[in-house]
C-alpha positions in Angstrom: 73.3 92.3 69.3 74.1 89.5 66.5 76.0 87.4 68.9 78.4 86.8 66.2 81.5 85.6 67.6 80.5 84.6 70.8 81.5 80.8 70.4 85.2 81.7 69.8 85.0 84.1 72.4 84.1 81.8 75.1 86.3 79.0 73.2 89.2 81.2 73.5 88.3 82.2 77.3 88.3 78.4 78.2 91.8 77.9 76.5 93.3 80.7 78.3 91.9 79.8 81.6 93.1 76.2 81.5 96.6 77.2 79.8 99.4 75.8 82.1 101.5 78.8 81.2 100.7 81.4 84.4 99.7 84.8 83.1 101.4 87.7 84.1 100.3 89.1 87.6 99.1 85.9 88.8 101.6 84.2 90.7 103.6 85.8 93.6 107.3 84.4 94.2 107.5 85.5 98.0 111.6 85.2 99.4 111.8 82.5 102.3 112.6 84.7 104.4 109.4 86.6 104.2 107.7 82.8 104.5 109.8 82.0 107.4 108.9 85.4 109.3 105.2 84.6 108.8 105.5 81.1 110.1 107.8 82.7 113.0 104.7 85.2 113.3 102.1 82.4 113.6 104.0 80.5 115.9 104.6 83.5 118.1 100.4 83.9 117.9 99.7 80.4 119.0 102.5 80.2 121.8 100.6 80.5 125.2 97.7 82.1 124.4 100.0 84.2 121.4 100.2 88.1 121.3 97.3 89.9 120.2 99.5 92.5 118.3 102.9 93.9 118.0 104.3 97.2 116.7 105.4 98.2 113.2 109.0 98.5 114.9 109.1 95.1 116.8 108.2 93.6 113.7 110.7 95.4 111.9 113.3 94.6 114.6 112.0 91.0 114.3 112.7 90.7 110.8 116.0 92.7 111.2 117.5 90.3 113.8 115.8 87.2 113.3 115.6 87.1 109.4 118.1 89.9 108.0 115.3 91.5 106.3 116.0 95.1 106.2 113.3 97.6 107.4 112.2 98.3 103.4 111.8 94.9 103.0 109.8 94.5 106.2 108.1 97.4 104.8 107.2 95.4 102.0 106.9 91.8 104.1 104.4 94.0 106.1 101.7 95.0 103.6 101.7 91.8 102.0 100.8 90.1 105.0 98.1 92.6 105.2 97.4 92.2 101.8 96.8 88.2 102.0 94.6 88.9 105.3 97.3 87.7 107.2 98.1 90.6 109.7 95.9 93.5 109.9 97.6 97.2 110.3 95.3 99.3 113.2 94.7 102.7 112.7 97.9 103.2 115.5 100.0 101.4 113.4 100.0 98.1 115.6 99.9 94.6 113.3 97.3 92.3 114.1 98.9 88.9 114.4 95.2 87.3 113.7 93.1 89.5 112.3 90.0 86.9 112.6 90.1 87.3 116.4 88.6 91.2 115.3 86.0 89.6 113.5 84.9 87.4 116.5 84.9 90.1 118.9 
């Protein structure tokens, strides 16, 4: 209610927002082989007129044989993709390779 404080509050928001060190939590180190199955993934979407979706297992059998990413690390691959908005998971289990073509339907 006094407002004491407040300038070295907001002073010492401002330093940590423009600190060069990252905090904790926010930077994701992602293995290239998880980028290289997404780019493989986007390519496969583009490539004449792409695939709408695929199943959890042909993705898992993608990253397997293509990438050597065992099926808990595709687990893994999988819901960060979904998580970043880059596939989306139907309720059948199916990924959506471009989740914006739900949102222009």
């Amino acid at each position: 209610k006094t407002n004491i404080g407040i300038a070295e509050l907001k002073k010492r928001m401002v330093a940590a927002a423009l600190n060069n060190a990252k905090l904790p939590r926010t930077v994701t180190e992602v293995p290239i082989k998880f980028a290289k199955l997404l780019d493989h993934l986007s390519a496969k979407m583009s490539k004449n007129g792409g695939s709408f979706s695929i199943s959890f297992e042909d993705f898992a059998n993608l990253a397997l044989t293509k990438f050597s990413i065992d099926d808990n690390s595709a687990l893994t691959a999988k819901e960060l993709f979904c998580f970043w908005g880059s596939l989306f998971e139907l309720s059948n289990g199916d990924l959506v390779l471009n989740p914006q073509q739900l949102a222009d339907v």
